[in-house]
N, C-alpha and C positions, 0 to 999 in steps of 0.2 A: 886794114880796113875794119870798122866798125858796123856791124849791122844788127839793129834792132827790129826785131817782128811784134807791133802791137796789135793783138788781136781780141775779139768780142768772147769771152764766156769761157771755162774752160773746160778742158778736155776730161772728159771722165771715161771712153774708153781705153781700156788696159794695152789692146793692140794697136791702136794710134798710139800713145805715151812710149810705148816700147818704139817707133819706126822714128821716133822724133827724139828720146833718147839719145839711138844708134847715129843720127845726123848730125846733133847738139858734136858728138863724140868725133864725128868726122872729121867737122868742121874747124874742129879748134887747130890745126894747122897752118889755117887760111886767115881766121878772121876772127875778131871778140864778139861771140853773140852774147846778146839778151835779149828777152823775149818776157815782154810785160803784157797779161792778160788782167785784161777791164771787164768789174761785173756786165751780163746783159740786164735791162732793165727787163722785170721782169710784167707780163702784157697776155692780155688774154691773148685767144685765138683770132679773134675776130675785132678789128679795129678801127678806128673811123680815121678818117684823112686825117683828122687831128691830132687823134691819139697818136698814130704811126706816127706822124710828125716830131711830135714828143718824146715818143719812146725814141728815135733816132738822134733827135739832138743831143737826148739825155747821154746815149752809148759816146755820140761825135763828141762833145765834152769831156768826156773820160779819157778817149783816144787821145783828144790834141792837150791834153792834161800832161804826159807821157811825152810828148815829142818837144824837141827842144828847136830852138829858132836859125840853130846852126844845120840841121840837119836836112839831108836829100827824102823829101816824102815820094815813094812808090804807093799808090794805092791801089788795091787789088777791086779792081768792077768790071763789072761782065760789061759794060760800055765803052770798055778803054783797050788799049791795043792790042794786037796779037803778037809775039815775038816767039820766037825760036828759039831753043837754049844758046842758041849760037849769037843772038840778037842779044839775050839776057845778060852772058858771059862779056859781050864787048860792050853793051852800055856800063856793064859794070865797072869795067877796065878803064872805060874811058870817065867816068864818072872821075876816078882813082887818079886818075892822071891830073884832072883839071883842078885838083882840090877837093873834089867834095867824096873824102872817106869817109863821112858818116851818113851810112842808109838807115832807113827805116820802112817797113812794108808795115801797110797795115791792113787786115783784112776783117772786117765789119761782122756785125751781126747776121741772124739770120733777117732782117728787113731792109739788110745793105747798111751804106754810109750814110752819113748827113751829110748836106750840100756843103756846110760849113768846112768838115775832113776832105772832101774830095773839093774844094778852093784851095785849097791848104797843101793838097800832093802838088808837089812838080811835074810828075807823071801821075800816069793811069795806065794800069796793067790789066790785060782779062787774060787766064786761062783757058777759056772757053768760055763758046755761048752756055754752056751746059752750066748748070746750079750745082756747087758740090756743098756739101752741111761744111763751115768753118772751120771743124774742128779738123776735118778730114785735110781740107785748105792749108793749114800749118806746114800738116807733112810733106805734100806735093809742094811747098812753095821750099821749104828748107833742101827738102831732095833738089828741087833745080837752081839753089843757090851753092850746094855743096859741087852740080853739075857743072855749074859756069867757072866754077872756080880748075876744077878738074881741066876744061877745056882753056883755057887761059893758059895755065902751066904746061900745057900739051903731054896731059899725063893722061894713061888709060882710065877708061872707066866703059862698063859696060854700054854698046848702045841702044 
């Protein structure tokens, strides 16, 4: 299986870089990652509908720049489903099965997707209602992709 994480901005903490390292490292048993990160456009604080509009199609461009027309888009929005590692693990599986090994998650800026990226996913994933910074996003999302893969093989991993 082929799985690519395209995500908004990049990581510049040292302790996120080391937890997504250790996964990157995991995971190479299971599956080819790559993981292509897109500048954020950069945007004051304070922004008017338009601006945001903007500045988000600007980031969704870059995104679906990156994604190729073969591939299964996941996109990571706090509007889209809730699943289980247990859910994540057999969509996966069954993804695999029906043909479509090449995934790709994407997970947006801090102002979210553009409507355009999220037309564009197949699915729509939320980890929570909760807001996590993106960068942080990465690691939880490779951690439950390194998980699915675990539970699939019906190999231990911590629960």
């Amino acid at each position: 299986m082929q799985i690519q994480i395209v995500s908004v901005g990049k990581v510049k903490e040292k302790y996120i870089k080391l937890g997504i390292a250790e996964f990157e490292k995991r995971l190479r048993p299971y599956c080819k990652l790559t993981m292509d990160e897109v500048n954020d456009e950069q945007a004051p604080e304070q922004l008017s509908d338009k601006e945001l509009y903007q500045v988000m199609q600007k980031e969704g461009d870059r995104i679906l720049s990156k994604i190729k027309s073969t591939q299964y888009v996941i996109a990571l929005d706090i509007q889209g489903e809730n699943w289980s590692s247990e859910q994540l693990s057999n969509e996966m599986e069954q993804l695999s099965i029906h043909g479509k090994s090449q995934l790709s998650f994407v997970i947006g800026g801090s102002n979210g997707l553009s409507d355009d990226v999220l037309q564009r996913a197949n699915q729509k994933l939320s980890f929570s209602k909760m807001t996590f910074p993106h960068q942080l996003m990465k690691l939880i999302l490779l951690e439950q992709i390194y998980r699915a893969f675990k539970i699939q093989k019906n190999e231990p991993y911590h629960k």
